[in-house]
KEKE-3310 file (N, C-alpha, C; in steps of 0.2 Angstrom, whole numbers, plus 5000, padded with zeros to 4 digits):
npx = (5206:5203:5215:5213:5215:5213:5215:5214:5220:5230:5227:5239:5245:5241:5245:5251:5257:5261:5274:5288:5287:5285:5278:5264:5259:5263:5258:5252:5251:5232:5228:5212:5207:5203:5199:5199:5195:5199:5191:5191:5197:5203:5193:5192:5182:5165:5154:5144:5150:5163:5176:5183:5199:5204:5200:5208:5226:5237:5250:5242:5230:5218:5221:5228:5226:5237:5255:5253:5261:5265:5269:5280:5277:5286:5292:5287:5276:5259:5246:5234:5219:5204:5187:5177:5170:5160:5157:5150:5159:5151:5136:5135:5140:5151:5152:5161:5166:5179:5189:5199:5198:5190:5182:5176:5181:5193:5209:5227:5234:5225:5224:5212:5207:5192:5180:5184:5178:5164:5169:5161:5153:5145:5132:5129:5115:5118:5110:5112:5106:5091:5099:5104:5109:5105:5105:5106:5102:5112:5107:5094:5077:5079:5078:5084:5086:5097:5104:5112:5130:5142:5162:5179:5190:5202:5217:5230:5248:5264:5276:5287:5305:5310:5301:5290:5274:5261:5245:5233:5236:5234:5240:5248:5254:5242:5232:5225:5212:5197:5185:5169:5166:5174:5171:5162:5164:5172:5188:5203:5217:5235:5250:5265:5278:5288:5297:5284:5274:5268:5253:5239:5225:5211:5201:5185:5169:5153:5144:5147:5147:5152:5167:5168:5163:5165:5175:5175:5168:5155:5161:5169:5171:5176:5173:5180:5183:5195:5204:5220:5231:5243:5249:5260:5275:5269:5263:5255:5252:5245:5232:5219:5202:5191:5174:5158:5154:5161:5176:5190:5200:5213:5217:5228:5230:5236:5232:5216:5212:5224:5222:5211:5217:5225:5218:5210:5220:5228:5216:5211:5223:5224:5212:5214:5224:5219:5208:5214:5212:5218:5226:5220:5207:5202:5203:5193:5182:5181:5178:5166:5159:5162:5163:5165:5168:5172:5183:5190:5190:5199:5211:5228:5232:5220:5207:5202:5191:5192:5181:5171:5162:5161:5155:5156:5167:5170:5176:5185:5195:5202:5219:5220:5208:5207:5197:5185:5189:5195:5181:5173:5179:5176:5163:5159:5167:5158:5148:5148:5148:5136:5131:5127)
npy = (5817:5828:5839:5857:5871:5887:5901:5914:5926:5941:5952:5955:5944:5934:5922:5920:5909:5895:5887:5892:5900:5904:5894:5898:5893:5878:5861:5846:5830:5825:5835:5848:5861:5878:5889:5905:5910:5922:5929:5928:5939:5944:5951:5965:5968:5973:5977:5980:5989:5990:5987:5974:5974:5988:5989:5978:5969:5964:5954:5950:5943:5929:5924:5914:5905:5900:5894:5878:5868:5852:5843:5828:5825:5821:5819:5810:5803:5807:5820:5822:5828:5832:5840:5847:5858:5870:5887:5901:5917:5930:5938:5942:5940:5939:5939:5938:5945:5944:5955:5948:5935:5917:5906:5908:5918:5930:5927:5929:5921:5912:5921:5933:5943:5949:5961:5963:5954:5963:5971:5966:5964:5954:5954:5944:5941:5930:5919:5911:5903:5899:5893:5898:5906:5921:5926:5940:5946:5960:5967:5967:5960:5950:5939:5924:5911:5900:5885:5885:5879:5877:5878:5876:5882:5882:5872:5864:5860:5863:5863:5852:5850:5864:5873:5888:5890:5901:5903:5902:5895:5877:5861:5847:5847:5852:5866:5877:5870:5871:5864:5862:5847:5848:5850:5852:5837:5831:5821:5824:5821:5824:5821:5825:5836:5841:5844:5843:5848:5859:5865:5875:5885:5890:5904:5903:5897:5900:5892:5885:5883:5867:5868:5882:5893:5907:5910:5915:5909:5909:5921:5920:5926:5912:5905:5888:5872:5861:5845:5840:5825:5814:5802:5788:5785:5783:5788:5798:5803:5812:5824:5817:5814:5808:5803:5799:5790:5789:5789:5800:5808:5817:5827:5841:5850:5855:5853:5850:5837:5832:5834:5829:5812:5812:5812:5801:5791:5790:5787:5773:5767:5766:5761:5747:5744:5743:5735:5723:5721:5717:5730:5734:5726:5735:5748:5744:5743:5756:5763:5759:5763:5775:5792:5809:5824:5842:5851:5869:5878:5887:5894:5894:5879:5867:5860:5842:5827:5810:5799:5787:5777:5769:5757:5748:5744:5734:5726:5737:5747:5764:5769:5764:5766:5778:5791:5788:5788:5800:5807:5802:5810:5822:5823:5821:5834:5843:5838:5843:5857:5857:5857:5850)
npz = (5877:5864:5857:5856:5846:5844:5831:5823:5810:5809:5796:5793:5793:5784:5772:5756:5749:5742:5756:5756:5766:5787:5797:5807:5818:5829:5830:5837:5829:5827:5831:5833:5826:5824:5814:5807:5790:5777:5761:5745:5737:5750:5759:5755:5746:5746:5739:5726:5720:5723:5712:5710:5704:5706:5723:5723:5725:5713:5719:5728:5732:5734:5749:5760:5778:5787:5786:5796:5804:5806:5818:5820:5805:5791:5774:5761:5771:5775:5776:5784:5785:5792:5787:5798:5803:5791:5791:5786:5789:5790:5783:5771:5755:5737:5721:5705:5689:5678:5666:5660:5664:5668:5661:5650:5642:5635:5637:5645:5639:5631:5620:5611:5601:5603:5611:5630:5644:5654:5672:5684:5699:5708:5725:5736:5749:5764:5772:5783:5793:5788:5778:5766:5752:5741:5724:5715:5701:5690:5680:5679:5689:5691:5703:5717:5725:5733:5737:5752:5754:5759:5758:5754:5743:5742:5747:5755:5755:5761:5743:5735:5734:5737:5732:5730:5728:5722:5727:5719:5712:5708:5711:5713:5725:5730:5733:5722:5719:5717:5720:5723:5730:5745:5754:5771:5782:5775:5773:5770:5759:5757:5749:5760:5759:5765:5780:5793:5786:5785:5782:5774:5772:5764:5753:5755:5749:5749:5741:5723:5707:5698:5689:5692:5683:5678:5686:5700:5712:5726:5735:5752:5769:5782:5796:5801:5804:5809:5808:5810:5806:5806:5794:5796:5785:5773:5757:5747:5730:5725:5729:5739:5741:5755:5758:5770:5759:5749:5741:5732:5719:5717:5701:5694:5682:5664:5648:5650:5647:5654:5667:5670:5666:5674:5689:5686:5682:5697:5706:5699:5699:5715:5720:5715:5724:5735:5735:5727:5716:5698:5690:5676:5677:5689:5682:5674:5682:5688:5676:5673:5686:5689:5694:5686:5695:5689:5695:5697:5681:5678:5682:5683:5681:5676:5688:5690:5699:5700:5706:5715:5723:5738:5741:5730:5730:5739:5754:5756:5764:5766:5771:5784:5791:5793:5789:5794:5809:5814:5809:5817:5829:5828:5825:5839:5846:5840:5845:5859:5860:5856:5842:5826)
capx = (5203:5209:5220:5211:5221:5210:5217:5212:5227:5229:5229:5246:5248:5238:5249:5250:5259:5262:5281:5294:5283:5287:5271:5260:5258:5265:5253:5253:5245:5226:5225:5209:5210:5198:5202:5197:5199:5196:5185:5198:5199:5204:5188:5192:5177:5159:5149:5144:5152:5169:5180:5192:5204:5202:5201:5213:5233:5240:5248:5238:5223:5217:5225:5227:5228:5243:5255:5252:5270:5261:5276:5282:5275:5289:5293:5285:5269:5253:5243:5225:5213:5195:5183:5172:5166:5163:5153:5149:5158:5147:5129:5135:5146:5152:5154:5161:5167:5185:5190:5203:5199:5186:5183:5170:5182:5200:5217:5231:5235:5220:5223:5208:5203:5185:5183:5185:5172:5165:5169:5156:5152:5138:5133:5125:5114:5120:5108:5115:5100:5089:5102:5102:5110:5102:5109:5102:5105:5115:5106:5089:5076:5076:5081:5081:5088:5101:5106:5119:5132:5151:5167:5185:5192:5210:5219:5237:5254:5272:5276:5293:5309:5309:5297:5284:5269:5256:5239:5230:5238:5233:5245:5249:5252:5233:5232:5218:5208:5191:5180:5163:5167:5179:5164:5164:5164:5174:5194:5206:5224:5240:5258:5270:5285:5293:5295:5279:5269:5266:5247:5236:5217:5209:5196:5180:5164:5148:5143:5151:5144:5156:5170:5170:5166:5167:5182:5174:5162:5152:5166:5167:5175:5172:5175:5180:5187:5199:5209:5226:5232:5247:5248:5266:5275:5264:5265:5250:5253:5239:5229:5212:5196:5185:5169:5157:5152:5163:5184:5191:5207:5214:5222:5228:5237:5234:5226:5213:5212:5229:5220:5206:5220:5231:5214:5208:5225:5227:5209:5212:5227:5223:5206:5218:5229:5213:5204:5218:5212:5222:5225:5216:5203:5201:5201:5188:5174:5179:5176:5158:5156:5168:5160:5172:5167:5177:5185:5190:5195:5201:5216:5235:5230:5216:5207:5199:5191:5188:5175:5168:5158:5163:5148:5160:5175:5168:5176:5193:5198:5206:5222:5217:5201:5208:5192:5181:5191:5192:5175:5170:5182:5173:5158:5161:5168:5153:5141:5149:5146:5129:5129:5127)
capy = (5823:5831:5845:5860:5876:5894:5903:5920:5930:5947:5953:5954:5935:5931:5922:5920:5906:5887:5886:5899:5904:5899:5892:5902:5890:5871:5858:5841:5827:5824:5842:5851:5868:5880:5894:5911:5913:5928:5926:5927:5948:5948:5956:5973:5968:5973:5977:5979:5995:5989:5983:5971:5978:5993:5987:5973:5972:5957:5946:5948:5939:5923:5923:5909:5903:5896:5888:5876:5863:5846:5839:5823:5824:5819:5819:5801:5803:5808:5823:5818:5834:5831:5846:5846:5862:5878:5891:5907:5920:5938:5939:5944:5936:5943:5935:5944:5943:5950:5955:5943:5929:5916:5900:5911:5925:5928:5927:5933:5913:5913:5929:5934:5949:5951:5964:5958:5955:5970:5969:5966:5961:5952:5954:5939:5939:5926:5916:5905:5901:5897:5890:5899:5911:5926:5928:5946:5950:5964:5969:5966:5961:5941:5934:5916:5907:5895:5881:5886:5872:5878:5873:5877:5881:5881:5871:5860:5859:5864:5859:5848:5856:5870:5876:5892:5891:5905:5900:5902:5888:5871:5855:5840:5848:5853:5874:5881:5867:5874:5857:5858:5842:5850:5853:5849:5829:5826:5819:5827:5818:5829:5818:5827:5836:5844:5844:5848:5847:5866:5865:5881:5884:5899:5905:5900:5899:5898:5888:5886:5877:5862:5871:5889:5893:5915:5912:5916:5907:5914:5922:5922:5924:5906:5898:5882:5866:5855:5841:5837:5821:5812:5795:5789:5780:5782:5792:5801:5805:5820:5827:5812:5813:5801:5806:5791:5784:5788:5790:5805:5808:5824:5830:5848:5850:5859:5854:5849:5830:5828:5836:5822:5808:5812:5810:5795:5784:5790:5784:5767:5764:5767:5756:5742:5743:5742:5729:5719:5718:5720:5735:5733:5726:5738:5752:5743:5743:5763:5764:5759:5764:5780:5799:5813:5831:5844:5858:5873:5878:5895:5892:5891:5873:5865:5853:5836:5825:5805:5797:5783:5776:5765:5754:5747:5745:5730:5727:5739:5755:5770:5771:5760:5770:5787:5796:5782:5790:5807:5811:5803:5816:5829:5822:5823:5841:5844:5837:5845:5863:5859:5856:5844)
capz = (5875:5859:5860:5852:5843:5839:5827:5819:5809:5808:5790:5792:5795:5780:5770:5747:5743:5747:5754:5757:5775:5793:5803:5811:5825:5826:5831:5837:5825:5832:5836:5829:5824:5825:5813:5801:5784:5772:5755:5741:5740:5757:5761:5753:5739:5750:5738:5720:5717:5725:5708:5712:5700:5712:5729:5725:5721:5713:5721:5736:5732:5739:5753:5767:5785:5789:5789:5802:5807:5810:5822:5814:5798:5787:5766:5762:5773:5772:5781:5785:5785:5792:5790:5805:5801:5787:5792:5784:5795:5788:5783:5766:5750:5733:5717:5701:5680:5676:5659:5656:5670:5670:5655:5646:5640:5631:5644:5642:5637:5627:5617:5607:5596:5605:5618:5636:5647:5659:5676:5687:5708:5710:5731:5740:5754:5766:5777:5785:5798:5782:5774:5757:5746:5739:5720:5712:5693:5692:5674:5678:5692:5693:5714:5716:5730:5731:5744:5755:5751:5761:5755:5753:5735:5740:5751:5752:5761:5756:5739:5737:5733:5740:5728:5731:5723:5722:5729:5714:5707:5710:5708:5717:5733:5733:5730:5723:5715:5719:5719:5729:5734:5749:5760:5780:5783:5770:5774:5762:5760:5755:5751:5765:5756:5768:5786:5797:5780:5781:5778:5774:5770:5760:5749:5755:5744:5752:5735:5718:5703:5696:5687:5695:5675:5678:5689:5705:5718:5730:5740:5759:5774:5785:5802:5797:5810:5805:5812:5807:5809:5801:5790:5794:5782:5768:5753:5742:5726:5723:5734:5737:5747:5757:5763:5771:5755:5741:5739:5725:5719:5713:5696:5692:5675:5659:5648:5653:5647:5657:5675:5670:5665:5680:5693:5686:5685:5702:5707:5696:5704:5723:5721:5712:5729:5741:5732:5727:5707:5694:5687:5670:5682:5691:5676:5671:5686:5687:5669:5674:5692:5691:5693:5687:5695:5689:5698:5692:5674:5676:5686:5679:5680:5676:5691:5689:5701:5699:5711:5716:5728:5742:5740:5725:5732:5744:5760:5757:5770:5764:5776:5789:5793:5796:5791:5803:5817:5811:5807:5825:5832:5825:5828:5849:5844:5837:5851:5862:5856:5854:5836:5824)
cpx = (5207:5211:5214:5215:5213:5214:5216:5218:5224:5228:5236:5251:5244:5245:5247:5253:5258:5270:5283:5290:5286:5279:5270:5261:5262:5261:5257:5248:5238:5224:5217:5208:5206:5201:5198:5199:5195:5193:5194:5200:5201:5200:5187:5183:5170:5153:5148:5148:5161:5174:5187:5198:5206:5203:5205:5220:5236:5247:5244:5232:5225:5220:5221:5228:5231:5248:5254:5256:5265:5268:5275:5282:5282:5289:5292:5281:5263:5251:5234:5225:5206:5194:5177:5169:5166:5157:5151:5151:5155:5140:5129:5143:5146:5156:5159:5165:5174:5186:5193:5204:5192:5186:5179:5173:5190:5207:5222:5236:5231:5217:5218:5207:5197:5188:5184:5179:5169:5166:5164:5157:5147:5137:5127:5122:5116:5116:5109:5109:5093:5091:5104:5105:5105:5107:5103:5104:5107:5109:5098:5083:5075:5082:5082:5088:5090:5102:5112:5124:5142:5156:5174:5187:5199:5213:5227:5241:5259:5271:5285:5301:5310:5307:5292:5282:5262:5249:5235:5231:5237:5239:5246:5251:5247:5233:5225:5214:5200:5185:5176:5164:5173:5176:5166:5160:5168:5182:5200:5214:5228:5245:5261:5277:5291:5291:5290:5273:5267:5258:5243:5228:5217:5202:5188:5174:5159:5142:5150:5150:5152:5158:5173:5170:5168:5170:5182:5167:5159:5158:5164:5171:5171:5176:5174:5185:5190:5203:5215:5230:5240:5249:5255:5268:5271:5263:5258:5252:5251:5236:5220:5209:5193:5180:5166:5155:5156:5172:5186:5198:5205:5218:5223:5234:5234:5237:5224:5209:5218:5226:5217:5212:5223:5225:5210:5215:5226:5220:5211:5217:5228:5218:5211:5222:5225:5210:5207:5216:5217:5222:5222:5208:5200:5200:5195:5180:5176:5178:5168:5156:5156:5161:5166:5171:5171:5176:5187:5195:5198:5208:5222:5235:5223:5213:5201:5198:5188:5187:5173:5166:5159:5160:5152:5164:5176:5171:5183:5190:5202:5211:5221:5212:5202:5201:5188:5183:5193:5186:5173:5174:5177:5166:5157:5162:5161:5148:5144:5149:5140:5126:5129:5131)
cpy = (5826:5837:5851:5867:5882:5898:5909:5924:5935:5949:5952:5949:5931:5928:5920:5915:5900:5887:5894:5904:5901:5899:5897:5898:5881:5866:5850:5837:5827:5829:5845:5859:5872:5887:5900:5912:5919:5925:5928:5934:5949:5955:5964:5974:5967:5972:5980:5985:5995:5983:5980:5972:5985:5993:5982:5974:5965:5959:5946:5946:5931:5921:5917:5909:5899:5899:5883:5870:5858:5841:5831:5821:5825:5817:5811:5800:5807:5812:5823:5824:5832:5839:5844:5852:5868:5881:5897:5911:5928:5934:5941:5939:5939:5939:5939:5940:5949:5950:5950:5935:5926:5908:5903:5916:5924:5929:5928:5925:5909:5917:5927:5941:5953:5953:5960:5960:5962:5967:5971:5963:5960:5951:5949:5941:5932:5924:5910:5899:5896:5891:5889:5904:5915:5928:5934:5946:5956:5971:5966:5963:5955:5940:5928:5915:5902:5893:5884:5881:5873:5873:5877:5876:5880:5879:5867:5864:5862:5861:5857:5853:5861:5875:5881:5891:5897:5903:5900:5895:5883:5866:5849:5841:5851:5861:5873:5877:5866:5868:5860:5852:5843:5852:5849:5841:5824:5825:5819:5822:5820:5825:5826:5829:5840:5844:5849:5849:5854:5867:5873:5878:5891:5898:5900:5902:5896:5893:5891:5879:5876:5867:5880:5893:5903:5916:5912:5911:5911:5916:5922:5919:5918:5906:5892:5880:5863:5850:5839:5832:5818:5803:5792:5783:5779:5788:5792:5804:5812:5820:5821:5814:5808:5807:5797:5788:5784:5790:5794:5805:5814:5826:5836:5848:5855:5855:5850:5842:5829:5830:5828:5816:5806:5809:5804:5788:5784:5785:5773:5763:5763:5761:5748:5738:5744:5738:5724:5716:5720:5725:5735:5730:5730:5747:5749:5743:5752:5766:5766:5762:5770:5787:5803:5820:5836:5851:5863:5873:5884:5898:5891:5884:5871:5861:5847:5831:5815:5802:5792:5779:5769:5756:5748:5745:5736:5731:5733:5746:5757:5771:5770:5764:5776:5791:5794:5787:5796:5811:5808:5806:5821:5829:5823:5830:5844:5845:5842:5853:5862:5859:5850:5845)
cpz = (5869:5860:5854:5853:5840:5836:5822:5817:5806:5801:5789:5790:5789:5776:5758:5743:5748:5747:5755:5764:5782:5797:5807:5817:5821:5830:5832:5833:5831:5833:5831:5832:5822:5821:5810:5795:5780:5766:5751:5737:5746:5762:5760:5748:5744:5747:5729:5718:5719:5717:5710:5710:5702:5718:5729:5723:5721:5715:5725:5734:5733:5744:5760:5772:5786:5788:5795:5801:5811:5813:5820:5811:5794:5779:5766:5767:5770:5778:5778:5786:5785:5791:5794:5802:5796:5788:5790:5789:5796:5785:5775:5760:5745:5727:5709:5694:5680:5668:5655:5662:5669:5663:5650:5643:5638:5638:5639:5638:5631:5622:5611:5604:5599:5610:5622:5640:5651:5665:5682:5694:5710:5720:5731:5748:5757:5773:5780:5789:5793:5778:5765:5756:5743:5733:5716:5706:5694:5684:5674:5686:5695:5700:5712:5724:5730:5736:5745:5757:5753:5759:5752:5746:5736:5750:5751:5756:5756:5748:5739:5732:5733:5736:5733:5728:5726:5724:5726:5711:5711:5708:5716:5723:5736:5730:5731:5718:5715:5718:5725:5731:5741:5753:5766:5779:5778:5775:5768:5765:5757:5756:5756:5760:5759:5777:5790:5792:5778:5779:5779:5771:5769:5759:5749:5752:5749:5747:5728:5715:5700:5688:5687:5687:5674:5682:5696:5708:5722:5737:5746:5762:5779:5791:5802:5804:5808:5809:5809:5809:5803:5801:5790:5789:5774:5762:5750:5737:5722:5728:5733:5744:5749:5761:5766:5763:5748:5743:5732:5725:5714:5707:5692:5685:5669:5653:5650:5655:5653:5664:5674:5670:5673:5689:5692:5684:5692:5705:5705:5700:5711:5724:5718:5722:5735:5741:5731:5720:5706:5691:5682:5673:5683:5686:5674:5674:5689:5680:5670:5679:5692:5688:5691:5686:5693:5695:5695:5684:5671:5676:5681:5676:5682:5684:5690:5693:5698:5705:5711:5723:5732:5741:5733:5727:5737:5751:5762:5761:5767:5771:5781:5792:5795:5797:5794:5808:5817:5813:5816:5828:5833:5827:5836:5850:5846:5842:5859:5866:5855:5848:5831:5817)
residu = (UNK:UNK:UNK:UNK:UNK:UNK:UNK:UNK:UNK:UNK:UNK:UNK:UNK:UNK:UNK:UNK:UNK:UNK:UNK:UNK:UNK:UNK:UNK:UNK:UNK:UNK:UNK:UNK:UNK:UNK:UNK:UNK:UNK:UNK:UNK:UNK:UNK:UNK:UNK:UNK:UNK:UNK:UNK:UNK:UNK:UNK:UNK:UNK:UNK:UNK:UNK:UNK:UNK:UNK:UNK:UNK:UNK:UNK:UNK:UNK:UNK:UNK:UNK:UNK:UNK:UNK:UNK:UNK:UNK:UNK:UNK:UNK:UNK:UNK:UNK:UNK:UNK:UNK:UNK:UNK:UNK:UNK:UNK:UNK:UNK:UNK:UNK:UNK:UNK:UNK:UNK:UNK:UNK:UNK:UNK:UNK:UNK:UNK:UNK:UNK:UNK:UNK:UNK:UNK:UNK:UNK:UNK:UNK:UNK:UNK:UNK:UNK:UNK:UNK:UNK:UNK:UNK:UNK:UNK:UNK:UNK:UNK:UNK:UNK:UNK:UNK:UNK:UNK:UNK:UNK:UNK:UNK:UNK:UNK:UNK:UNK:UNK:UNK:UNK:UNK:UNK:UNK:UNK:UNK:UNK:UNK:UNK:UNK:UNK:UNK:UNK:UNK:UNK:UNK:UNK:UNK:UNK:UNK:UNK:UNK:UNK:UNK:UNK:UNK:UNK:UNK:UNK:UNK:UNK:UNK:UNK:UNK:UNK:UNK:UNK:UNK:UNK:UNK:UNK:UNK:UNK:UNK:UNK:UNK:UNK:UNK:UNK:UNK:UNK:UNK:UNK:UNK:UNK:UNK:UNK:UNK:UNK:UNK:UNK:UNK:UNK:UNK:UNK:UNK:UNK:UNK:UNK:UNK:UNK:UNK:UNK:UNK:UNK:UNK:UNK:UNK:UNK:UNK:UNK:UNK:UNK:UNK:UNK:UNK:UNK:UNK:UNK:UNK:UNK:UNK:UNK:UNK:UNK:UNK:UNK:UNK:UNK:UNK:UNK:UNK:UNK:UNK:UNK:UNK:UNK:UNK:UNK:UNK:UNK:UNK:UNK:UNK:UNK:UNK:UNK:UNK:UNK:UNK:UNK:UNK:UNK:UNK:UNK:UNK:UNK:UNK:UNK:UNK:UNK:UNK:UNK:UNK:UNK:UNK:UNK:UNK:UNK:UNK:UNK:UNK:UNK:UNK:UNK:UNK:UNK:UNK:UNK:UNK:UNK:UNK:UNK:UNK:UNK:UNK:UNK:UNK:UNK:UNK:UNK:UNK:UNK:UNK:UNK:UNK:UNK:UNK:UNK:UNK:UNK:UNK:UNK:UNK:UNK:UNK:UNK:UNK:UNK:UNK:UNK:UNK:UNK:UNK:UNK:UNK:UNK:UNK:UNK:UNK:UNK:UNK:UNK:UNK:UNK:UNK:UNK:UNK:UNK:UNK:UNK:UNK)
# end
């Protein structure tokens, strides 16, 4: 029987960075983890007339759930994250355009001359039962209805040397690299830099088109399942995913060739040591085969996802089948509850 952990933090237990925390709770690998998370205003932002710049107070945005101290996880392993589940946990979500935040406008990194954008809060309808979004123009009288499509933008463990990093920022110990591709069924994988691996989860989007181009997703607070298991022995270099039929690797950097760069040598080189090609090989059948989603572009650090589909790859296992015995975890979870 797997061990199960509920977990709701007070506002006060929210935490803002990766690193410099003590674990909310410590966990045995194999435990799955039933938690709460807030949207990435920390719920302050309800409705269009609430500006974030107003209801909010940097740094405290995008805040997490966690730490969680995975017992035995050691510097030079690997912590396995299935998602079993993400849920919308309100009937409502909130998207919005900041002056100097987003790909579409001047930063204070991208100093420009032209005004700054206005700031706006777009509110969604949230049907969960449906299973669709309800996005409104804010400037006019066009509706439309979007599939409802759950998924974590920020997630990841300690980062190594006793480094904090802010939860905005993305990088090789995962953060906030806001990829749709982060949805329940997937099996995410974080190198281990510190003892306990320290893992956290945030800022869930009840959708978010590929690049999060005005900065925000469709925010929301989620109940979200996870299982955390630990890979001993074995080092990740970036943050990669496996679902059933495809394998991703993760690269956060600036600019925004090097996120790319950084997610497809990873990728080339991991399929090389599965398959047992040659590296130039192997570059060569993800040259032809290879997807490459992007994740956000707003971010301190860009992110960039390379992909490819199992179905390729012939007879290799990611990590001797972790997410096989994972997802059938979750699966049983699942049935068990009554849901699918």
């Amino acid at each position: 029987m797997t061990d199960v952990l509920t977990y709701r933090p007070e506002p006060a237990e929210l935490a803002y960075t990766f690193g410099g925390r003590e674990p909310v709770r410590r966990v045995e690998p194999g435990t799955l983890v039933e938690l709460y998370t807030e949207d990435c205003f920390g719920g302050r932002v309800r409705d269009v007339g609430d500006l974030p710049s107003v209801m909010c107070e940097f740094p405290y945005l995008n805040p997490v759930t966690g730490p969680f101290h995975v017992e035995g996880a050691e510097p030079g392993d690997t912590l396995a994250v299935h998602f079993v589940e993400i849920a919308p946990a309100r009937d409502w979500a909130v998207s919005s355009t900041f002056p100097h935040f987003g790909a579409l406008t001047g930063t204070h990194t991208t100093a420009t001359l032209h005004p700054p954008l206005d700031e706006l809060v777009w509110r969604y309808e949230v049907d969960a039962a449906a299973g669709t979004v309800r996005y409104r123009a804010r400037r006019g009288d066009y509706t439309v209805e979007l599939p409802l499509d759950p998924m974590h933008g920020t997630a990841g463990v300690a980062p190594a040397a006793f480094e904090s990093r802010m939860t905005i920022v993305p990088d090789v110990h995962g953060g906030n690299m806001d990829t749709p591709e982060l949805r329940a069924g997937v099996t995410a994988y974080f190198g281990v830099n510190v003892p306990g691996a320290q893992f956290a989860l945030g800022d869930g989007h009840c959708r978010q088109g590929h690049g999060e181009v005005c900065g925000t997703g469709v925010e929301a607070a989620m109940n979200t399942v996870v299982i955390l298991d630990v890979i001993k022995g074995v080092a990740t270099p970036t943050p990669r995913f496996e679902t059933d039929t495809a394998l991703m690797s993760a690269g956060s950097a600036r600019p925004l060739e090097d996120a790319y760069r950084m997610s497809q040598h990873d990728l080339v080189t991991w399929a090389a040591s599965l398959t047992g090609l040659d590296v130039l090989d192997a570059y060569q059948l993800l040259s032809q085969a290879g997807e490459a989603p992007v994740g956000n572009v707003c971010d301190p650090n860009y992110t960039m996802l390379a992909k490819v589909a199992k179905q390729y790859l012939g007879a290799a296992r990611a990590y001797e089948g972790m997410h096989e015995r994972l997802r059938a975890a979750g699966s049983r979870y699942l049935s068990s509850r009554g849901r699918r």
